[in-house]
NUZARO-62185 format. One record per residue (C-alpha): x, y, z; residue number from 0; residue in three letters. Coordinates in Angstrom, 2 decimals, m for minus. Last residue first. Layout:
BEGIN
         X         Y         Z   num   residu
         X         Y         Z   NUM      ala
...
This chain:
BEGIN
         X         Y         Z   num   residu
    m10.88     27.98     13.24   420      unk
    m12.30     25.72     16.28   419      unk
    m10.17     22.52     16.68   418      unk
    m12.24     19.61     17.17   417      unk
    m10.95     16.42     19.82   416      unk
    m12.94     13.15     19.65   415      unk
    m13.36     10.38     21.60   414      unk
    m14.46      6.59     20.74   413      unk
    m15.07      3.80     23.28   412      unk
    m17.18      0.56     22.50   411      unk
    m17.77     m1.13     25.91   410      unk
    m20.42     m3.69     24.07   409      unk
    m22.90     m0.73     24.33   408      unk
    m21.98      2.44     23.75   407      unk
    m19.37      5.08     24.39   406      unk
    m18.82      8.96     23.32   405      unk
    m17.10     11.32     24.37   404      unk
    m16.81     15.05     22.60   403      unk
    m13.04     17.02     23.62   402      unk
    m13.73     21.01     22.35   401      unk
    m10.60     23.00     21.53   400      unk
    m10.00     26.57     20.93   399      unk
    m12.25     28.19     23.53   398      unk
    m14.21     31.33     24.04   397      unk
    m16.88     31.20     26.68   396      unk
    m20.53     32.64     26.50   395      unk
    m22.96     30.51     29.03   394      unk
    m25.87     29.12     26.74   393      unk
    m29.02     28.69     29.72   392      unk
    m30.00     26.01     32.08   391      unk
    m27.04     24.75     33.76   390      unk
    m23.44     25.13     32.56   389      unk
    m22.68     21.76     34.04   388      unk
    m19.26     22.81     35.65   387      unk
    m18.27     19.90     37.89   386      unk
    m17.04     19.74     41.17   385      unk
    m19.95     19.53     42.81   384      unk
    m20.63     15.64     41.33   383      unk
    m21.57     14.56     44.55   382      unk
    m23.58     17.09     45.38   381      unk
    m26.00     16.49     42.58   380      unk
    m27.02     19.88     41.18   379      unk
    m31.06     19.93     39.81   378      unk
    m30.25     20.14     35.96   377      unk
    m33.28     20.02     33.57   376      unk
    m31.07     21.85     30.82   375      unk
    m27.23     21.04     29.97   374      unk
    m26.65     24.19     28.61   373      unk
    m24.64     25.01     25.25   372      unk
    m21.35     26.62     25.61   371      unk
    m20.38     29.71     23.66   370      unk
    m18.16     30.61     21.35   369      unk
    m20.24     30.91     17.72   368      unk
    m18.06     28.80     16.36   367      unk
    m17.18     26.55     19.29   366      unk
    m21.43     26.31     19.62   365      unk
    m21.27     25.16     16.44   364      unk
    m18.46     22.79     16.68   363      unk
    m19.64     21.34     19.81   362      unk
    m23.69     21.17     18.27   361      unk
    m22.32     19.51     15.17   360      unk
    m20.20     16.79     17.61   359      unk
    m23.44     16.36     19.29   358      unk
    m25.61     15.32     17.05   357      unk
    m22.55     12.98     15.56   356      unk
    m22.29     11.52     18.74   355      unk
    m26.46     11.10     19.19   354      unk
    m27.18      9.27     15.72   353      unk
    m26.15      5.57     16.59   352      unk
    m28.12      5.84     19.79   351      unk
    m30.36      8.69     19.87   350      unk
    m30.15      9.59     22.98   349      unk
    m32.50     12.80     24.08   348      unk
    m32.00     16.08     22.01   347      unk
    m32.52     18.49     25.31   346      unk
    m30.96     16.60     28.03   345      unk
    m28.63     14.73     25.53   344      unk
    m26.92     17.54     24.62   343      unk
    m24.92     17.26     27.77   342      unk
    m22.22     20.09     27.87   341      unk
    m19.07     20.63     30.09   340      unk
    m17.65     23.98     31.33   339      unk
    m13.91     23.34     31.97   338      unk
    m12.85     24.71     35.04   337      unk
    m13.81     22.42     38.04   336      unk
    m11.74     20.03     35.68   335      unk
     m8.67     21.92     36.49   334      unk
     m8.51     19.44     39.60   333      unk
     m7.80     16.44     38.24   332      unk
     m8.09     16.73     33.94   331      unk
     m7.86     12.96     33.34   330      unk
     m9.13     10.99     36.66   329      unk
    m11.38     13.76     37.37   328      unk
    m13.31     13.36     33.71   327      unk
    m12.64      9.51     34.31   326      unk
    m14.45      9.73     37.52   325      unk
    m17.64     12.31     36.18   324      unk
    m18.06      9.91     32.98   323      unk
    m18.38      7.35     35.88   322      unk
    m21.16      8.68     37.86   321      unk
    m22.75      9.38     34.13   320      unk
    m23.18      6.17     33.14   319      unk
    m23.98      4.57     36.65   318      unk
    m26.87      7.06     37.57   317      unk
    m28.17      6.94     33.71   316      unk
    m28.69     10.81     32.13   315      unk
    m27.14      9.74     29.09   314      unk
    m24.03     12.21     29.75   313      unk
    m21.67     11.27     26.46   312      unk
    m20.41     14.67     27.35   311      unk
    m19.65     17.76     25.04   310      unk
    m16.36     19.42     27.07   309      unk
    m14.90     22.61     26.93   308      unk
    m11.75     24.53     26.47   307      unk
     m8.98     21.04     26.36   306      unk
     m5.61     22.63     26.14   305      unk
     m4.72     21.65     30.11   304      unk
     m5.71     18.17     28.97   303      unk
     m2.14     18.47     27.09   302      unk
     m2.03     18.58     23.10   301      unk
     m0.82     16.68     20.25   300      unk
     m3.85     16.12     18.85   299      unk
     m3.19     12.05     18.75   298      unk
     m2.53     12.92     22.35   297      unk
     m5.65     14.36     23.53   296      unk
     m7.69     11.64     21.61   295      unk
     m5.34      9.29     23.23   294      unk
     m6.18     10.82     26.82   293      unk
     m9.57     10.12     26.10   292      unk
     m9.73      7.25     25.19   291      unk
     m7.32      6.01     28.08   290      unk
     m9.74      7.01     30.99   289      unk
    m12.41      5.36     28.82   288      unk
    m10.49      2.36     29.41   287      unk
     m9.88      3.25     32.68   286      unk
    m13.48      3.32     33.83   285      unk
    m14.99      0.42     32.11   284      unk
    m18.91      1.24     31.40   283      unk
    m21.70     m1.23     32.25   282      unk
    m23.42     m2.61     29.62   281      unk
    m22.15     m5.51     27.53   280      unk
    m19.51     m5.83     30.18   279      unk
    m15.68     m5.65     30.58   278      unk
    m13.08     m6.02     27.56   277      unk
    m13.70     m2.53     27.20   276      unk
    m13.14     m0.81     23.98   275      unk
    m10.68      1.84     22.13   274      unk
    m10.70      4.70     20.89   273      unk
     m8.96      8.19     20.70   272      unk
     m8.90     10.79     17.73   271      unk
     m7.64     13.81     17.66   270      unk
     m7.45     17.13     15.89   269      unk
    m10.60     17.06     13.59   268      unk
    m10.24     20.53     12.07   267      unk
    m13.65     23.17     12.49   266      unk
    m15.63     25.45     10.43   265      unk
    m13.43     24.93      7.03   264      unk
    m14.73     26.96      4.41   263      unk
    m15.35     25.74      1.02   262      unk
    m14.02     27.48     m2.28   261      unk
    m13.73     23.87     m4.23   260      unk
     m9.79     24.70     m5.38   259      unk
    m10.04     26.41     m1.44   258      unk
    m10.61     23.53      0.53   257      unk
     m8.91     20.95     m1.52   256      unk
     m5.54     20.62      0.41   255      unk
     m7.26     20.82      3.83   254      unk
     m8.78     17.52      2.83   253      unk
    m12.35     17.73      3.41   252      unk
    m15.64     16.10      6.27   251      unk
    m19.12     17.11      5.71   250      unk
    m20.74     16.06      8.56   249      unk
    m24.19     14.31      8.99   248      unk
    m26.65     13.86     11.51   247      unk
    m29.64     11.89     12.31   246      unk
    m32.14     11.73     14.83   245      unk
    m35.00      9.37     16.87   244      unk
    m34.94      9.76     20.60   243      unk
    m34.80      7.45     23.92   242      unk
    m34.55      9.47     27.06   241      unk
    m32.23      8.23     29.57   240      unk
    m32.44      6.93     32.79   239      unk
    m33.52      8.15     36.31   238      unk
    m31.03     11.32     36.70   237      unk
    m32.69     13.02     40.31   236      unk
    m29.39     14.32     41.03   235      unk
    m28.92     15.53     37.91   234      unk
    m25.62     14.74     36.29   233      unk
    m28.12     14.43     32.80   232      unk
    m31.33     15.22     33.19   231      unk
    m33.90     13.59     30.54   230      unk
    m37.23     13.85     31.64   229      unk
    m37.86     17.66     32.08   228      unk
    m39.68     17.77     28.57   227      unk
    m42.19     15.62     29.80   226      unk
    m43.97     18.48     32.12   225      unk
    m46.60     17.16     33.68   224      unk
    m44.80     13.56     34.66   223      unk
    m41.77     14.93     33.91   222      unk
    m41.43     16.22     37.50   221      unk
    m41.76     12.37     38.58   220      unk
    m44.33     11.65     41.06   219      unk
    m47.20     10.18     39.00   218      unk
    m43.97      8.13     37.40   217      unk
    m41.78      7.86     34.56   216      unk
    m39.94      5.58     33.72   215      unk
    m36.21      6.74     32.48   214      unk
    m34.73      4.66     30.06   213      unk
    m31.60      1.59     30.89   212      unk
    m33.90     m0.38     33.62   211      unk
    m33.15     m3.58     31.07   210      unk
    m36.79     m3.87     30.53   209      unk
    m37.29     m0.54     29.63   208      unk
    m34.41     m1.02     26.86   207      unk
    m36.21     m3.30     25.72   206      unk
    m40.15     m1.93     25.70   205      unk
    m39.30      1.01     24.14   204      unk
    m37.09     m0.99     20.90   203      unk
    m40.17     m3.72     21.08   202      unk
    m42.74     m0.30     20.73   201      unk
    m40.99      1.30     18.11   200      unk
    m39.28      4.53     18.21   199      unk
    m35.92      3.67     16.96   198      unk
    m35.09      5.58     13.64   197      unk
    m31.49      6.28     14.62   196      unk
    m28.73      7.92     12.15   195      unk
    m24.66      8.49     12.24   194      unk
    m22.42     10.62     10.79   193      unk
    m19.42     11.20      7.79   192      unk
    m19.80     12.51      4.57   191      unk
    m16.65     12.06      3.17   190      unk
    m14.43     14.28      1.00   189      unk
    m11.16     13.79     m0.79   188      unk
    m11.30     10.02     m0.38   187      unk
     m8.19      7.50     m0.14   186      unk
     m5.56      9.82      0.87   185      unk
     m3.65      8.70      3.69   184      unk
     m5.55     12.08      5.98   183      unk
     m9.30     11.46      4.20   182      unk
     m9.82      7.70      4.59   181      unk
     m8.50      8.73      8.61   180      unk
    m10.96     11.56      8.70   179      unk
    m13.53      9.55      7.66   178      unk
    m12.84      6.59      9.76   177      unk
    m12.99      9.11     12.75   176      unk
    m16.45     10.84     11.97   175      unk
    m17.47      7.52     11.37   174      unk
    m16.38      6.21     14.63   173      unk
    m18.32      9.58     16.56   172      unk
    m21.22      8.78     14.73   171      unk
    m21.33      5.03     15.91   170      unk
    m20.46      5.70     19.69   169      unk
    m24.23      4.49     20.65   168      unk
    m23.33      1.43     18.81   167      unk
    m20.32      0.92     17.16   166      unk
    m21.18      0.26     13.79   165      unk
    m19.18      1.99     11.01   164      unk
    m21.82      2.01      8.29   163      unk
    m20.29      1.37      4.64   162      unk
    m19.83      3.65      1.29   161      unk
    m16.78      4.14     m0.85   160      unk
    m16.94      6.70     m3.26   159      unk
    m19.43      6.98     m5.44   158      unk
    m21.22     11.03     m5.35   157      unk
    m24.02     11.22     m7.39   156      unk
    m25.99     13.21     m4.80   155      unk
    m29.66     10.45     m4.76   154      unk
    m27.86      7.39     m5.68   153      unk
    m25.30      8.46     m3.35   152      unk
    m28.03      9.15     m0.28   151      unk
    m29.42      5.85     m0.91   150      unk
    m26.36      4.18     m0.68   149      unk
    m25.58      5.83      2.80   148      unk
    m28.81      4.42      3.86   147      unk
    m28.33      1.42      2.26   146      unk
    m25.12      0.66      4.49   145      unk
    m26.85     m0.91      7.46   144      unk
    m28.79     m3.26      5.49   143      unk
    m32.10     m3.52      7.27   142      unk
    m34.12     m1.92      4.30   141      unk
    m32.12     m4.04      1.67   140      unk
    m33.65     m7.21      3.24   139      unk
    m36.87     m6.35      3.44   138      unk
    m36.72     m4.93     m0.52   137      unk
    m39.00     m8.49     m1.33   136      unk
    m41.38     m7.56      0.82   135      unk
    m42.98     m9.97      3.37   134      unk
    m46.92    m10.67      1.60   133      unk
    m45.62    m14.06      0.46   132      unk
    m44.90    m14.97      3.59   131      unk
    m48.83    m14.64      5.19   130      unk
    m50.83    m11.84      6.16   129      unk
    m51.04    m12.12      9.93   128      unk
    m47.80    m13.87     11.09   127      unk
    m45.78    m12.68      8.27   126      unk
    m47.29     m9.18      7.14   125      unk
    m45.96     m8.26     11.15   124      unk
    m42.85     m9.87     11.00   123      unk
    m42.20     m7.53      7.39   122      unk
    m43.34     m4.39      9.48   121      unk
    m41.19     m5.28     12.49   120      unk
    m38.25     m5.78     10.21   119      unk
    m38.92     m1.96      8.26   118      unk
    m38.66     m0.84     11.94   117      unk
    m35.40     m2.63     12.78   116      unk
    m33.96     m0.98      9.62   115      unk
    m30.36     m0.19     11.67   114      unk
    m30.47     m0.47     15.07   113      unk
    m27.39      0.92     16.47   112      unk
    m26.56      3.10     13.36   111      unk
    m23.50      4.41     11.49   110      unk
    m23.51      7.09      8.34   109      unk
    m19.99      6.75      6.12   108      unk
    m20.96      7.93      2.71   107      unk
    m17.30      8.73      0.46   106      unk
    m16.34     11.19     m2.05   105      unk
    m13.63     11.23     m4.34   104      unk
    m15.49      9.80     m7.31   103      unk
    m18.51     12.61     m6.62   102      unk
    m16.05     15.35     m6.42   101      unk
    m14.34     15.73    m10.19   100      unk
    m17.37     14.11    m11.81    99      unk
    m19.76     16.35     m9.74    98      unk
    m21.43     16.51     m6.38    97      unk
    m21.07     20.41     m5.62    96      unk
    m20.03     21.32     m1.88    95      unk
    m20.98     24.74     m0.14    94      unk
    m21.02     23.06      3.09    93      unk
    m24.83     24.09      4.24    92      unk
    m25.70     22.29      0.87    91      unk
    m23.59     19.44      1.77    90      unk
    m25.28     19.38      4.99    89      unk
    m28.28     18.95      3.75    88      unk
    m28.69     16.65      1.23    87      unk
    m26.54     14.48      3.66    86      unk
    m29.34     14.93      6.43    85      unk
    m32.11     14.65      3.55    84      unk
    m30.59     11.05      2.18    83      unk
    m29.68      9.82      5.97    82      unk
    m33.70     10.73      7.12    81      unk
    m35.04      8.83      3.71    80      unk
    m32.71      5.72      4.75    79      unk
    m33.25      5.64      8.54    78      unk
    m37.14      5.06      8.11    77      unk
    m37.33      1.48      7.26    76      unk
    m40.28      1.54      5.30    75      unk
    m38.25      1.66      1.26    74      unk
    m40.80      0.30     m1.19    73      unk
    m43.82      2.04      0.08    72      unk
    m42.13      5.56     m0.06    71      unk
    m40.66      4.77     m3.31    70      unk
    m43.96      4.02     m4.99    69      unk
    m45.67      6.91     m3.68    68      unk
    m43.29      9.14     m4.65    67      unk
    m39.81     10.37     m2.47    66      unk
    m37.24     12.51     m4.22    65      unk
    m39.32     16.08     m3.56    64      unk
    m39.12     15.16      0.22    63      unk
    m43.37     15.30      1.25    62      unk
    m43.34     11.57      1.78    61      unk
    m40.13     11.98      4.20    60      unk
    m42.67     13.48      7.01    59      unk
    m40.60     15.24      9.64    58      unk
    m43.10     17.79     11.65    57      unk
    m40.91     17.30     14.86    56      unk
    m38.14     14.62     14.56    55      unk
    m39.38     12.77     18.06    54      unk
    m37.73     12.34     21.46    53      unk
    m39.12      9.99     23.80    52      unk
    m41.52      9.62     26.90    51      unk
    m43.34      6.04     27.25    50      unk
    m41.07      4.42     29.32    49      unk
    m44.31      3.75     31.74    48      unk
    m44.43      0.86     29.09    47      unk
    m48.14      0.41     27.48    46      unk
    m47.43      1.35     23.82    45      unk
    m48.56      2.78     20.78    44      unk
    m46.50      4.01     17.96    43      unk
    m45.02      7.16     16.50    42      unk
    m46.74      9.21     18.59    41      unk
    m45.06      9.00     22.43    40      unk
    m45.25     11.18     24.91    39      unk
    m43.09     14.37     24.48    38      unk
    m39.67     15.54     24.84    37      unk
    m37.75     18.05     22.42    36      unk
    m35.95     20.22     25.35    35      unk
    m35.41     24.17     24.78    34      unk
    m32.44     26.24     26.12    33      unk
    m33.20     28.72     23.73    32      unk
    m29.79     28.20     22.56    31      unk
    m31.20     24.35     21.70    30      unk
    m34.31     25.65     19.76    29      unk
    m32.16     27.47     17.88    28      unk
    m29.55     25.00     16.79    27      unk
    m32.50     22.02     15.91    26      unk
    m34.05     24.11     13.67    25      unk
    m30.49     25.02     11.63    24      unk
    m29.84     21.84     11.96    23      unk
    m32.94     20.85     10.42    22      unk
    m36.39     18.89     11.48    21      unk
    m36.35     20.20     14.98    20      unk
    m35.76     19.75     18.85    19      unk
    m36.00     16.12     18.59    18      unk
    m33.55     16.10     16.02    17      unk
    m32.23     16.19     12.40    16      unk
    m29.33     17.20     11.48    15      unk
    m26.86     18.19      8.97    14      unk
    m23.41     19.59      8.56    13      unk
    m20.95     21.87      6.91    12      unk
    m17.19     22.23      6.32    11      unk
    m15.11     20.28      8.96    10      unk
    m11.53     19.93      8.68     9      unk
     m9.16     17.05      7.95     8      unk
     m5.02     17.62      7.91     7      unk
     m3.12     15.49      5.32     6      unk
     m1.10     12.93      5.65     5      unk
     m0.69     11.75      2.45     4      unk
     m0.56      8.04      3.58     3      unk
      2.31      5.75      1.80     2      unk
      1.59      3.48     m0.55     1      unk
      0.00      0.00      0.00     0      unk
């Protein structure tokens, strides 16, 4: 194999979709007005007390311009007409023409959890009540992971390589770092790089109830009227997290092709750091997520004392985020106290496969615009009083580097650092 080009990666647009709107753009507003996008289930019907969840608001793929009746029945797993606007999208907000210079030098690299486990149900469902010859024939393309991404090429024109990176709940922060790495030895130019969910289904609900994982949500609970107060990350009333549907994409580019295509970089991918467990399905592994993140420090050659901010993996779980808090101690010590520290998650929810890459566009954004974005619903836990939160509202505060965590099930660790420009 020849030798990698090593060139430096930057950021150039993005896409989203969220609980707290349709857009990025939608999404971004709502979240500086310190909104949260929680609500009682619509998508389906079910009986678990789990029953609060983040939905795309007014997101209905059968009014995209690309999607006719026929196409709309063909393809019912939901992920792939979410990953084709998200991309559509942030390559418009990039600036970036699909065309036979760019479309061979562009890659698709959108991770998911669950994949088409809602076209499944629908297939299971014609099964049992409607017979096997009524299971459609594009089933199986609908729960490929990497149809989404194919979708979206189809749709741009652009055919460079294409696959899902699946690690879980850390899958958009692994594409984000695949794509950087095709980008640095020279194999793509560009890649669209992010991660998508489509989860709201009652077996998904009822699962991860089951395994005590989302918040339930009692006659007691404060999100009981109000079910935007459910998800509360380093809370001291944290009960679980919030399960939510989303996508997001980022436009990934060589720094030697920036200005021949006249895009502007927002952000540089500085470090990368991951690793895994070798501990439980579930529970997370302190010092391995100890040495994520000081790898994604290192590979951008910098000291924790460079680190301005910090987007959390905060889920809202009592274990989870007790022992974000300990490696978060463990790396930075006492200078920690000084680094304000985000949880997206308490307005946008967890969107499994979708929530890293959510929240790496809302680091770089909020790096942009420099500010910190609030981590809403907070009631302070004294054990954690050590730790900056920035509670309730956008706190302004200038800062050059941003380190985003993200883990997921199977002890799947991946960390990134972004370099404001």
């Amino acid at each position: 194999m020849r030798a990698p080009k090593n060139r430096r990666v930057f950021v150039a647009g993005y896409g989203a979709a969220t609980a707290l709107g349709n857009t990025f753009t939608k999404s971004w507003q709502a979240a500086l007005e310190g909104k949260a996008g929680f609500r009682k289930v619509t998508r389906c019907e079910t009986t678990s007390r789990s029953n609060v969840v983040g939905e795309i608001p007014d997101w209905d793929p059968s009014a995209l311009p690309y999607v006719d009746r026929k196409e709309a029945s063909l393809w019912n797993a939901d992920f792939v007409f979410l990953t084709m606007e998200v991309c559509r999208e942030a390559l418009d907000h990039a600036g970036l023409e699909i065309d036979e210079e760019t479309g061979p030098r562009t890659g698709c690299l959108v991770g998911s959890a669950l994949n088409g486990t809602d076209a499944y149900r629908i297939a299971m469902d014609n099964y049992v009540n409607r017979g096997p010859y009524k299971v459609s024939p594009y089933l199986l393309p609908n729960v490929c992971a990497n149809l989404p991404a194919g979708k979206a090429g189809m749709l741009m024109g652009f055919t460079g390589p294409i696959f899902s990176p699946q690690g879980a709940c850390a899958s958009g922060n692994h594409a984000i770092g695949v794509g950087a790495r095709m980008i640095r030895d020279g194999d793509c130019d560009f890649v669209l790089a992010g991660g998508v969910e489509t989860c709201i289904v009652p077996e998904i609900i009822q699962g991860f109830a089951n395994m005590l994982a989302t918040i339930k949500v009692g006659p007691k609970d404060r999100a009981a009227e109000d079910p935007t107060q459910a998800s509360r990350p380093f809370s001291l009333d944290r009960k679980g997290f919030v399960l939510a549907e989303g996508a997001s994409v980022l436009v990934l580019v060589a720094e030697d092709v920036l200005q021949t295509h006249g895009l502007t970089p927002i952000a540089e991918i500085a470090g990368v750091g991951w690793n895994s467990d070798a501990n439980h399905f579930t529970r997370p592994n302190g010092a391995t997520i100890i040495r994520a993140i000081h790898e994604a420090i290192d590979d951008a050659e910098l000291s924790p004392g460079d680190i301005g901010a910090i987007n959390a993996h905060g889920t809202s779980t009592p274990t989870g985020d007790g022992t974000e808090v300990e490696c978060l101690r463990a790396v930075f010590g006492k200078d920690v106290a000084n680094i304000p520290i985000s949880a997206n998650k308490s307005q946008v929810g967890h969107s499994l496969g979708a929530s890293a890459a959510i929240e790496a566009a809302f680091a770089i954004e909020a790096m942009r615009n420099g500010i910190v974005l609030p981590t809403v619903n907070h009631i302070p836990d004294p054990s954690f009083s050590d730790i900056d939160v920035v509670p309730d509202e956008p706190r302004n505060h200038a800062h050059e580097f941003v380190l985003s965590n993200s883990f997921g099930f199977g002890g799947t660790n991946c960390c990134i650092v972004f370099r404001g420009i």
